[in-house]
VEXFIDREN-958490 format. One record per residue: x, y, z of N, C-alpha, C in turn; residue number from 1. Coordinates in steps of 0.02 Angstrom, whole numbers. Atoms other than C-alpha are relative to their C-alpha. Example, Ala and Ser with C-alpha at 12.3 -4.5 7.8 and 13.67 -1.06 7.14 Angstrom:
<recs>
{{45,-59,0},{615,-225,390},{45,60,0},1} {{-42,-59,-3},{684,-53,357},{-39,55,37},2} 
</recs>
This chain:
<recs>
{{-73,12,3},{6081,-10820,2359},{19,-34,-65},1} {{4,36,80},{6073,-10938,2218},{16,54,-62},2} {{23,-54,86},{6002,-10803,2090},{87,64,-5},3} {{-65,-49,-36},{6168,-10689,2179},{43,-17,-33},4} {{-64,39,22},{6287,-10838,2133},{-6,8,-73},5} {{-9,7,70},{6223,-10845,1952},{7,49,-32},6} {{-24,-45,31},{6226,-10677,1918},{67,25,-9},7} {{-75,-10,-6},{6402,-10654,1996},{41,-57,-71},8} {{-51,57,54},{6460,-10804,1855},{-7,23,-57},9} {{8,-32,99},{6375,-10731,1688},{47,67,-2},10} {{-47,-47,-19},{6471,-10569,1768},{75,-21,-28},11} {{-77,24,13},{6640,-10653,1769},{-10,-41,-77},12} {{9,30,77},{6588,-10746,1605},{28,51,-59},13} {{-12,-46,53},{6578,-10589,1516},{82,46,2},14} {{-49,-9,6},{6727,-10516,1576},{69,-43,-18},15} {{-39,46,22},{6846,-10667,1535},{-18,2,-52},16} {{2,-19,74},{6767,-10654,1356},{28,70,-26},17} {{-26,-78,-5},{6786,-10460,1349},{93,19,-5},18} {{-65,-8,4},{6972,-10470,1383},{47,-54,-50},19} {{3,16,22},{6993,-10602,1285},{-1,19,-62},20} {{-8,-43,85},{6957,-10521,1116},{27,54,12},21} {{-37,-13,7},{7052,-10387,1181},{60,-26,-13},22} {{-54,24,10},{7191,-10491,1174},{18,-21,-43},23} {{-1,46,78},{7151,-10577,1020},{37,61,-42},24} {{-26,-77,43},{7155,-10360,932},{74,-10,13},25} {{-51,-8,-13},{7311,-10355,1027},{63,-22,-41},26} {{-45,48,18},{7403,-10505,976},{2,10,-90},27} {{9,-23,31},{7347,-10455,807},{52,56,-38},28} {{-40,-49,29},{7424,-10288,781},{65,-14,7},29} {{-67,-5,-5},{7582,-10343,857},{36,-65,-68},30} {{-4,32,39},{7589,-10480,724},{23,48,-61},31} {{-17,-39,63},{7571,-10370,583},{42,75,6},32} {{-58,-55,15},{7690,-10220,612},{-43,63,37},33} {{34,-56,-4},{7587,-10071,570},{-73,-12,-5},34} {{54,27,-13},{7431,-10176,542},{-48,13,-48},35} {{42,-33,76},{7405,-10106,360},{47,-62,-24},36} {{-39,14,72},{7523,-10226,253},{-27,-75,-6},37} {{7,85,-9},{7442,-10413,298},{34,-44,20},38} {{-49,35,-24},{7565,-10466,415},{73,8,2},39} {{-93,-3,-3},{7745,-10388,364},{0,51,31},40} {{-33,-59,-51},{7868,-10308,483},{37,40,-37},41} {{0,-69,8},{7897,-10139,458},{85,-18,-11},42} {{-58,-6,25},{8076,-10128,360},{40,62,-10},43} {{-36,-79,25},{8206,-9979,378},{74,-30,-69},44} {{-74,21,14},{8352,-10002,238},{31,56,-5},45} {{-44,-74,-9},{8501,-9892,254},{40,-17,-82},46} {{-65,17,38},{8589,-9873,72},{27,57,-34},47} {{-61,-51,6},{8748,-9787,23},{10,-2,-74},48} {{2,11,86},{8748,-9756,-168},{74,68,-14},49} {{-66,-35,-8},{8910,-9699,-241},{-6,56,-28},50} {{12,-52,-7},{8845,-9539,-322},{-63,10,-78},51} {{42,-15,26},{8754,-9484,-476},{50,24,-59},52} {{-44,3,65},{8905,-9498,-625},{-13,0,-62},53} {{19,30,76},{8810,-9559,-754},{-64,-15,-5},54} {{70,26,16},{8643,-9597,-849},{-15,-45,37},55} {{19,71,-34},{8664,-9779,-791},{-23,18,81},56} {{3,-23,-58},{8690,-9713,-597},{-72,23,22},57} {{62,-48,6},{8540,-9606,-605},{-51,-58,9},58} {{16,68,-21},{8470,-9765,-653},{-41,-38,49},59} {{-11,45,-60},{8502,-9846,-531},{-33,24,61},60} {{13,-35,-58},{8452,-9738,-388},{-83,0,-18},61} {{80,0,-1},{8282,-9706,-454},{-21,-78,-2},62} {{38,46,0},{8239,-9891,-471},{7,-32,95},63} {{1,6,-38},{8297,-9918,-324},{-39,31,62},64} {{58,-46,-29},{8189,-9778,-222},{-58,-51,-31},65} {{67,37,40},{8046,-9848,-340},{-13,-68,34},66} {{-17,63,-32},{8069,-10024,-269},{-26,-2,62},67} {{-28,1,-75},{8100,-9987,-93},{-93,31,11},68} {{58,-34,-7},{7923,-9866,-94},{-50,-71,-9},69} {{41,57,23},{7835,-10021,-201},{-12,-54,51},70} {{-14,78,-34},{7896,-10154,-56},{-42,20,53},71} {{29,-22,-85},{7822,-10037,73},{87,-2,56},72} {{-69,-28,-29},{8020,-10017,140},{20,70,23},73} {{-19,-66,9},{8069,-9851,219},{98,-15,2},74} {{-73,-3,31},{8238,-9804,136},{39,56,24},75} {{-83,-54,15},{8387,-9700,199},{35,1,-51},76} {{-55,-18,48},{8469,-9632,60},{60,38,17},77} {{-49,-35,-20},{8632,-9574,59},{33,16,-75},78} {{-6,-28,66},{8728,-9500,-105},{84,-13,25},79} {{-75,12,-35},{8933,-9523,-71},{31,63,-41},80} {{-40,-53,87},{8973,-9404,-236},{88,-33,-23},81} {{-77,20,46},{9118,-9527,-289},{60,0,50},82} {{-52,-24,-29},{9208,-9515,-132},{-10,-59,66},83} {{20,43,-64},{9218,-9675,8},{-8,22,43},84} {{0,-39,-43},{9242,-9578,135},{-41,19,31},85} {{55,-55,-18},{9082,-9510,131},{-54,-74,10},86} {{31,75,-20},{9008,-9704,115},{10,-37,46},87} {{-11,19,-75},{9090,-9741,275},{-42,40,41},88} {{32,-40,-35},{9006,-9596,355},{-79,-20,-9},89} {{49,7,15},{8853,-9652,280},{-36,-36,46},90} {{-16,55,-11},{8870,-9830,330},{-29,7,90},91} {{1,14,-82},{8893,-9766,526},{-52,33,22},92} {{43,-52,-36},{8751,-9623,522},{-46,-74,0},93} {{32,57,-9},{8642,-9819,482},{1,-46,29},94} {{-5,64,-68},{8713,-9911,608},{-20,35,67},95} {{32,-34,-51},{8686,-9776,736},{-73,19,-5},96} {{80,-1,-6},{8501,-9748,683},{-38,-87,1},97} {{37,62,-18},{8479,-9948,718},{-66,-12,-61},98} {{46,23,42},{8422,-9979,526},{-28,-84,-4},99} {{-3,66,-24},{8347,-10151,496},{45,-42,-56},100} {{-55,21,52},{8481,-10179,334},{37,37,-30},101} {{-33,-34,50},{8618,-10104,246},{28,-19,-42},102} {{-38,3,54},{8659,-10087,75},{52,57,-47},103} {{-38,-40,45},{8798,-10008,-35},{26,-27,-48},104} {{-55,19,39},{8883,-10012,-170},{66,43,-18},105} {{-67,-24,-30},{9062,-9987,-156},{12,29,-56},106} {{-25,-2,34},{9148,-9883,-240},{66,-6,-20},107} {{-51,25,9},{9307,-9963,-227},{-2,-54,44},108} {{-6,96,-26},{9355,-10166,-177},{26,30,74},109} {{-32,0,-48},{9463,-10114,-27},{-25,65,61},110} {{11,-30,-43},{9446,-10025,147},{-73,14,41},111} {{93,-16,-30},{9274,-10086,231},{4,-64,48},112} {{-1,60,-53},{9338,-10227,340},{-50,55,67},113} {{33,-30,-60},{9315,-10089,493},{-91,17,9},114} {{85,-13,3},{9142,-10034,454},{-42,-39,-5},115} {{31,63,6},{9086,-10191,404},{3,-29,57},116} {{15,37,-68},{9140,-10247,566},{-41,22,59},117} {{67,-4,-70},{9030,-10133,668},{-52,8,-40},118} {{63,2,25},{8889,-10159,563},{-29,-62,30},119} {{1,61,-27},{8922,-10342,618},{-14,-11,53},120} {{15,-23,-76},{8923,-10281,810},{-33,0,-5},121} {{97,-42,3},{8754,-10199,777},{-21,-40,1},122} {{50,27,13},{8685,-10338,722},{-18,20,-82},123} {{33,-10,66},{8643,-10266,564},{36,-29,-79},124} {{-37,26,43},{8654,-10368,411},{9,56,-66},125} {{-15,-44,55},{8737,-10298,241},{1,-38,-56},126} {{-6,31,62},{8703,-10333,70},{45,70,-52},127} {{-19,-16,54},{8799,-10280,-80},{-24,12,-57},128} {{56,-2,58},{8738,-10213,-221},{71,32,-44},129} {{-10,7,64},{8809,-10218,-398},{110,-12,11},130} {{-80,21,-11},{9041,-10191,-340},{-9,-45,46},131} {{-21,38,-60},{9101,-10297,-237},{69,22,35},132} {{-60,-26,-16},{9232,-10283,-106},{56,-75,31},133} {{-28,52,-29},{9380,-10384,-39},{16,-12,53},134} {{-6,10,-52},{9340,-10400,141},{-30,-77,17},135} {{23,60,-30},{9294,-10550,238},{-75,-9,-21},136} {{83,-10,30},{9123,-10606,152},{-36,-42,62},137} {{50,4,-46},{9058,-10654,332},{-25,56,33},138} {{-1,-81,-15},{9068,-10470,355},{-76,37,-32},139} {{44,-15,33},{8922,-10463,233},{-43,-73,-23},140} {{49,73,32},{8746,-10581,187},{22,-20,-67},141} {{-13,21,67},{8774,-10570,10},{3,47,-62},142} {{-15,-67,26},{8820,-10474,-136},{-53,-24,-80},143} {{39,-7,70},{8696,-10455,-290},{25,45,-52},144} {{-48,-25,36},{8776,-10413,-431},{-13,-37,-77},145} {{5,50,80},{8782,-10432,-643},{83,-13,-11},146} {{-57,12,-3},{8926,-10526,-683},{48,37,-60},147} {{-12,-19,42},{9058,-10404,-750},{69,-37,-52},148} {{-54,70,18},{9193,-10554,-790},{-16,3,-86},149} {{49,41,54},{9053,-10615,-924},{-11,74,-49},150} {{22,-37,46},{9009,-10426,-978},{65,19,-39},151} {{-69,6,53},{9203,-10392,-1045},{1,-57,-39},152} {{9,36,57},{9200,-10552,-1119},{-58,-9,-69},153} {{51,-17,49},{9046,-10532,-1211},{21,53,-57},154} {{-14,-59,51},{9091,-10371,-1268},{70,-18,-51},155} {{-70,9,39},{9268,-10427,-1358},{-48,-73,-36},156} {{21,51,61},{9168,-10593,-1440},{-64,31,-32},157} {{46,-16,60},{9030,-10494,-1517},{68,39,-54},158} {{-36,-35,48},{9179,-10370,-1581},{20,-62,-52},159} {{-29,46,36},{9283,-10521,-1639},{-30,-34,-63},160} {{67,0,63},{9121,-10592,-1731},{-18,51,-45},161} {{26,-68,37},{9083,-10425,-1799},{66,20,-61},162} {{-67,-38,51},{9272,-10367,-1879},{-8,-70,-28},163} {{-21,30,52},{9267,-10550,-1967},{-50,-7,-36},164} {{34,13,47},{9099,-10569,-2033},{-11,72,-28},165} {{1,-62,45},{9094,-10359,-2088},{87,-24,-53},166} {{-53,-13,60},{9257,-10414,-2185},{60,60,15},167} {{-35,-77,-17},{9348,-10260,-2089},{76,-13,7},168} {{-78,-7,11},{9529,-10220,-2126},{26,34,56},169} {{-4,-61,-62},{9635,-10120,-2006},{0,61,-56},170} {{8,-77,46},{9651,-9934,-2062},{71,23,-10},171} {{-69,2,30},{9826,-9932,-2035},{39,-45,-46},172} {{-40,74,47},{9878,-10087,-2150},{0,-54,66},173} {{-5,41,-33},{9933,-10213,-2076},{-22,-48,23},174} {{36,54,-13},{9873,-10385,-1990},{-23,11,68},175} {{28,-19,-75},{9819,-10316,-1804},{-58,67,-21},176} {{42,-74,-2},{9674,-10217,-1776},{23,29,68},177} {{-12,-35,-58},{9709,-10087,-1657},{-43,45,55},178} {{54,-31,-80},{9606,-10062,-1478},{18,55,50},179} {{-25,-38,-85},{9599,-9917,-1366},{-60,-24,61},180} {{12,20,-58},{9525,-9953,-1212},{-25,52,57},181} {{31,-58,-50},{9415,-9819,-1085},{-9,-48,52},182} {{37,17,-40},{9424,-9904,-931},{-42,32,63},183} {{21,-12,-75},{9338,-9895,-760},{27,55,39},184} {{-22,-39,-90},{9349,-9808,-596},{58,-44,22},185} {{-24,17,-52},{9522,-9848,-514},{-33,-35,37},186} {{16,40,-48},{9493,-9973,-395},{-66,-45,-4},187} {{78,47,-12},{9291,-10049,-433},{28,-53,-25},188} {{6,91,26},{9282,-10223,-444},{-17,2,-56},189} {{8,-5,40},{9182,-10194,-580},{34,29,-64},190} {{-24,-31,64},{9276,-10087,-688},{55,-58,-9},191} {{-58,66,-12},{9426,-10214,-655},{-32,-39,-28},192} {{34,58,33},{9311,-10353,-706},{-15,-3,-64},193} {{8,7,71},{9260,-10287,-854},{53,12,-51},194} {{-48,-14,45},{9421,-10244,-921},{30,-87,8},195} {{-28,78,-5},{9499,-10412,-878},{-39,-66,-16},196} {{71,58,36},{9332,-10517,-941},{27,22,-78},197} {{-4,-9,68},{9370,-10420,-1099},{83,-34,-30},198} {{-68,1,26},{9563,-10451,-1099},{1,-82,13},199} {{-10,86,26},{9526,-10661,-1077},{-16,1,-47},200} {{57,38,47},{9427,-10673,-1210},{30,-1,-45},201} {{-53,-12,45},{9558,-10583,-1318},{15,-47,-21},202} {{-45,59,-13},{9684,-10710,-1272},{-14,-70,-17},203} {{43,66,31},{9555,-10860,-1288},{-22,-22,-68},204} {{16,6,76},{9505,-10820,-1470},{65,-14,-50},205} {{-21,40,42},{9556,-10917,-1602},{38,67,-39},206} {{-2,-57,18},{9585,-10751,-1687},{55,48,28},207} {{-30,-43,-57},{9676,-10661,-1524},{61,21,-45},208} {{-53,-32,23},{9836,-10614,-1639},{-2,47,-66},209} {{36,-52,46},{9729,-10511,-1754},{8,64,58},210} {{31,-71,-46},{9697,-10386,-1591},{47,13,38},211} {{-56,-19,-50},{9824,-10281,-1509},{-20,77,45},212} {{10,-64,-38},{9795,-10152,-1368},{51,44,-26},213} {{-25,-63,27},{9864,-9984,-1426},{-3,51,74},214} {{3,-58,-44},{9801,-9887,-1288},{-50,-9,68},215} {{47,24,-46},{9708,-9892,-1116},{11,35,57},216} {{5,-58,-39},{9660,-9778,-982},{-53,11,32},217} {{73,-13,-36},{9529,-9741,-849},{-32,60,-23},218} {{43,-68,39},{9390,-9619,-927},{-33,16,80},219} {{26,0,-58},{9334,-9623,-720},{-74,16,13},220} {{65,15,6},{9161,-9677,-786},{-33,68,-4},221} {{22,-39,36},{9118,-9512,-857},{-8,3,-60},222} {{4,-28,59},{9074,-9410,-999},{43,22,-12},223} {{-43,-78,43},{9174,-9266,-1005},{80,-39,13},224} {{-46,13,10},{9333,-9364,-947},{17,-76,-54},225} {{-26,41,43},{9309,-9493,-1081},{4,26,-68},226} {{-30,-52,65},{9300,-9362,-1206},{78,9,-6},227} {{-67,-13,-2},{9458,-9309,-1130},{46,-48,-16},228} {{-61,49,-9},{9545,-9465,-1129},{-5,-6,-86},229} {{-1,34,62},{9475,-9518,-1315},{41,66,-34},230} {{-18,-65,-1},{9552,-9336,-1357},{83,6,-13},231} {{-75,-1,-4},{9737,-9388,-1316},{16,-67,-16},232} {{-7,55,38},{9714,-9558,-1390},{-2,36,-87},233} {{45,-7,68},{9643,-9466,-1554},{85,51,-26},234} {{-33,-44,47},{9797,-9334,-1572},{75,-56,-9},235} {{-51,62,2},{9934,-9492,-1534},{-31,-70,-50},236} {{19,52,18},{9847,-9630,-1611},{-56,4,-64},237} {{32,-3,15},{9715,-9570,-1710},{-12,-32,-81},238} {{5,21,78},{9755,-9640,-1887},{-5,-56,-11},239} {{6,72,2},{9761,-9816,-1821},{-43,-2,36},240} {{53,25,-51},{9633,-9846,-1687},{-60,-36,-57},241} {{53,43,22},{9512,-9973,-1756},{-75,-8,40},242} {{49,27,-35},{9417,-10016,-1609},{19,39,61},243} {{-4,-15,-46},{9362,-9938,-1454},{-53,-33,47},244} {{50,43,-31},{9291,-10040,-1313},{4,50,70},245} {{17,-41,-42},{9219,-9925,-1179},{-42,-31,66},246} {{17,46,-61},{9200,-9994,-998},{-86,28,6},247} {{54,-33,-12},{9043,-9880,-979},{-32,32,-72},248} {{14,-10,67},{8923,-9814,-1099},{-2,106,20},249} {{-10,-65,-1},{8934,-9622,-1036},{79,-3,-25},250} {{-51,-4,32},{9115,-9648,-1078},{2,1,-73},251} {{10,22,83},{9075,-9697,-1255},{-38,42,-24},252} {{13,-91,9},{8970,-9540,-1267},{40,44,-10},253} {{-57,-62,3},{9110,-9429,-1228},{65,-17,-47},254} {{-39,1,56},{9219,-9513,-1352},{-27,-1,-49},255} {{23,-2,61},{9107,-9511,-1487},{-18,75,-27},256} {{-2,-83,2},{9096,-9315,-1469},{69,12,1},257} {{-83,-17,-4},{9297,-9323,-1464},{-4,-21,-92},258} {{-4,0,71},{9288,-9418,-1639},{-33,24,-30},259} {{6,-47,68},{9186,-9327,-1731},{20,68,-4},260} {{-21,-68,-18},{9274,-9170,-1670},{57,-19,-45},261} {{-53,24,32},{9428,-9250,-1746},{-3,-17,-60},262} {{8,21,65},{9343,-9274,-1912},{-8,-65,-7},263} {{11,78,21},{9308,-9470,-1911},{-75,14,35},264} {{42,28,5},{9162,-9562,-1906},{-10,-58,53},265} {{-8,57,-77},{9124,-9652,-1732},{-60,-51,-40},266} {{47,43,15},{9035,-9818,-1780},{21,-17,-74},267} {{-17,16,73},{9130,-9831,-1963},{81,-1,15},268} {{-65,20,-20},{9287,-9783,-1943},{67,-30,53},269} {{-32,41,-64},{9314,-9829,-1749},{-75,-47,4},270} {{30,33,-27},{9215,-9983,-1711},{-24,12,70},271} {{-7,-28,-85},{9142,-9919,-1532},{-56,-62,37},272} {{21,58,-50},{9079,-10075,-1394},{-2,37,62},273} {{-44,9,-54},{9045,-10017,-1241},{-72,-57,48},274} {{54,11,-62},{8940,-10076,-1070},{-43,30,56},275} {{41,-35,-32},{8792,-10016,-976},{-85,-24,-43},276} {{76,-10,41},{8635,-10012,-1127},{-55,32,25},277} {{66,-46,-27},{8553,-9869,-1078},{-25,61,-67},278} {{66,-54,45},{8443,-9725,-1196},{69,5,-13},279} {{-45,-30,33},{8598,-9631,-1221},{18,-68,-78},280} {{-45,26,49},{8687,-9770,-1309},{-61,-41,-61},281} {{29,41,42},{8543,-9851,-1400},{-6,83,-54},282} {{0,-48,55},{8510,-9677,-1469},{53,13,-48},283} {{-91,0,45},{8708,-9680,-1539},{-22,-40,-62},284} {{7,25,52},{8674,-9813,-1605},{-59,-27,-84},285} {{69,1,54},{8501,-9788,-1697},{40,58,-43},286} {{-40,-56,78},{8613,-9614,-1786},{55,-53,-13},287} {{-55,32,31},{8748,-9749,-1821},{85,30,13},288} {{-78,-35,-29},{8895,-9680,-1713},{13,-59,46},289} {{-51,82,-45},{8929,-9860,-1603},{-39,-63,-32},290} {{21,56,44},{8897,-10024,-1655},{-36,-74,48},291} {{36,45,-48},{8841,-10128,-1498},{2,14,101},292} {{13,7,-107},{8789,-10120,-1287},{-5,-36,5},293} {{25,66,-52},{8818,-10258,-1179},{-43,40,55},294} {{39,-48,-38},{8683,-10227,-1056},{35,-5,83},295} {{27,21,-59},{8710,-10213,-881},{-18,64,52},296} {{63,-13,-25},{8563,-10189,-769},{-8,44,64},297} {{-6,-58,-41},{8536,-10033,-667},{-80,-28,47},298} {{47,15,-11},{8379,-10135,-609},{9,-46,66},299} {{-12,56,-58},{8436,-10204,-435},{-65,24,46},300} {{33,5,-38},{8314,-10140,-337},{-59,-58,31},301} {{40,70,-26},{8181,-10290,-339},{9,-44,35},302} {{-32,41,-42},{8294,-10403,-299},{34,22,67},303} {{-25,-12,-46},{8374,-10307,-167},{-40,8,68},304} {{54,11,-51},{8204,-10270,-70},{-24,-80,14},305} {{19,63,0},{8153,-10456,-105},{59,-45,54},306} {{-51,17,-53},{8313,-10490,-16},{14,15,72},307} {{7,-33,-56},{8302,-10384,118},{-58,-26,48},308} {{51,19,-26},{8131,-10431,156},{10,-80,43},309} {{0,65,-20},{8187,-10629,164},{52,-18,67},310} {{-43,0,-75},{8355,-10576,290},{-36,15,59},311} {{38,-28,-85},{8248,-10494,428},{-59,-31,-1},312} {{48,59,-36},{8124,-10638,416},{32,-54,12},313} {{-32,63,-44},{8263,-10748,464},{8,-60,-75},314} {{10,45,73},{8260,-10826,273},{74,-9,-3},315} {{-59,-1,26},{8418,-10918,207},{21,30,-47},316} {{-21,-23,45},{8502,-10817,76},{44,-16,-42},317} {{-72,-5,12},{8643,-10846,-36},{33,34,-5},318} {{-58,-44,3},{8804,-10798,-42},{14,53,-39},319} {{-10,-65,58},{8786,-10708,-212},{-54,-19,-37},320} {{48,-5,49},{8632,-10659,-343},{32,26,-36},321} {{-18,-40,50},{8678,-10635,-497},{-63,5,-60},322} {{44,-28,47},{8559,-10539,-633},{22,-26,-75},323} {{-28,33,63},{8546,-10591,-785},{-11,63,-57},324} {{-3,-53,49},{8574,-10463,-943},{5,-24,-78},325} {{-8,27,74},{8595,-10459,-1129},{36,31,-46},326} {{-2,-2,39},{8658,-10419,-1280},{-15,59,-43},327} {{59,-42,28},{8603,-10283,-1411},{60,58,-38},328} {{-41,-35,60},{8702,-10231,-1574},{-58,55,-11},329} {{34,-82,20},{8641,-10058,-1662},{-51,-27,-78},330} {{67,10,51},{8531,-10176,-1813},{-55,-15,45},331} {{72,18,-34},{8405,-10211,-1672},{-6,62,70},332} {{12,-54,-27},{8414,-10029,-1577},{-37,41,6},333} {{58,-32,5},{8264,-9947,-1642},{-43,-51,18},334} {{50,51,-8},{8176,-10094,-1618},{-16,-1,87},335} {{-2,21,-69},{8239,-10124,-1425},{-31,82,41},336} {{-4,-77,-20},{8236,-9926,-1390},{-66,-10,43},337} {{49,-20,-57},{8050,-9926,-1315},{3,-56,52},338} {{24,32,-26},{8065,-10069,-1213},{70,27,58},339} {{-53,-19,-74},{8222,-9987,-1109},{-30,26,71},340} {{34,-14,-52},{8172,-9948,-944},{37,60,40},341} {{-64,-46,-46},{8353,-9828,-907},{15,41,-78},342} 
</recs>
């Protein structure tokens, strides 16, 4: 009976161990997700990109894919082609597939209270990436973004620096140099920002009664319609325009194929500024057709997975990331050219 009892105990011994390290495997895999990454949970992000307009855009989308693959993130993409409408639809096919974050970037400030609010229902948080909009910002974690306030102003104090130490006259006589102006998309925060960053700075400079707007008009962050626009500045204005400050740098493309169609000399006889600093425009300015890119950075993706990753582990976030950018006249363009990444 004895020998009975002790066998019956090493019996139950082994099975209380036995289940035991099952439990341990168990507890294990459910820890780590999928049980390949060393502990992180498995991430869906849903994001709504406003379409595919421009070099920069393009951009943008591939670093972002690139990113999202790199983080180990699976990514819903969505494409809008320039049209909200289609970023609302986006927005709800990601709240109905129960993603674990959504991001977009708007392509206009207004009309996302509603959607934003059943994203809020869901549960599902939303980050912002690069516009911003003007809904309730508890509606959304946080918006990452380069500041375009800072990139208009930049761009009007390198010009300002530039027309006094080149010594530059206007072309019509006179004591004003004369600006046309390619702005934005209707409605982006951004395009707004950067025209109105550029139009303090005006105003702020010691200088400001040297510079007078002449002309100004949405190129709607294209090529071919900033050809068009520089086109109907060039047959009205064309004998005075001094300076053209171009919200985008595909815009500043398509006017620099308007002026030399018109017989001038883009980068001599129009001073051309715009924003973005991507290949296109560094190449302009290595043939000597513009004269400086403010940069900003088609490079959100890092930060946006890095963000993502820290909301759905319950991490505090702030309210807003902002990227930092630079600088980059056309004497240091061949130089910068290989190190672009867009």
């Amino acid at each position: 009976m004895k020998l009975k009892k002790f066998l019956a105990s090493i019996l139950s011994l082994a099975m209380v161990l036995s289940l035991a390290a099952c439990g341990g495997d168990s507890g294990e895999d459910a820890a780590s997700g999928d049980g390949a990454d060393g502990g992180e949970q498995s991430i869906t992000l849903g994001f709504a990109q406003v379409g595919s307009e421009s070099e920069w855009r393009t951009a943008n989308t591939d670093n972002i894919k690139a990113s999202a693959e790199e983080a180990g993130i699976t990514l819903q993409f969505s494409d809008a082609q320039q049209k909200q409408e289609n970023q609302i639809k986006a927005i709800r096919s990601f709240i109905a597939s129960d993603v674990d974050v959504i991001s977009f970037c708007p392509i206009v400030e207004t009309g996302w209270d509603t959607v934003l609010q059943e994203a809020k229902d869901a549960g599902i948080p939303v980050v912002l990436v690069d516009r911003g909009v003007t809904a309730d910002p508890s509606l959304y974690v946080t918006h990452i973004f380069a500041d375009a306030l800072k990139e208009g102003g930049n761009a009007f104090n390198w010009i300002d620096e530039y027309m006094t130490s080149e010594g530059k006259t206007p072309r019509a006589g006179g004591d004003q140099f004369q600006v046309a102006i390619l702005e934005g998309t209707v409605g982006s925060s951004v395009a707004a920002d950067r025209l109105q960053g550029f139009l303090d700075a005006m105003d702020a400079s010691e200088n400001s009664a040297k510079y007078n707007v002449l002309c100004s008009q949405t190129g709607e962050y294209t090529r071919a319609k900033g050809m068009e626009v520089m086109e109907s500045f060039l047959k009205s204005d064309g004998d005075k325009i001094d300076i053209l400050f171009s919200c985008n740098g595909d815009m500043a493309l398509g006017a620099i194929q308007a002026i030399e169609a018109a017989g001038l000399k883009p980068g001599e006889d129009i001073v051309i500024v715009s924003i973005d600093a991507a290949k296109g425009e560094f190449n302009a300015m290595i043939e000597g057709k513009m004269n400086c890119a403010v940069e900003h950075t088609p490079n959100f993706g890092p930060t946006l997975m890095e963000t993502a990753k820290k909301i759905v582990a319950g991490e505090e976030v702030p309210a807003t990331i902002e990227l930092e950018e630079g600088i980059y006249p056309a004497d240091i363009a061949e130089q910068e050219l290989p190190n672009r990444t867009y």
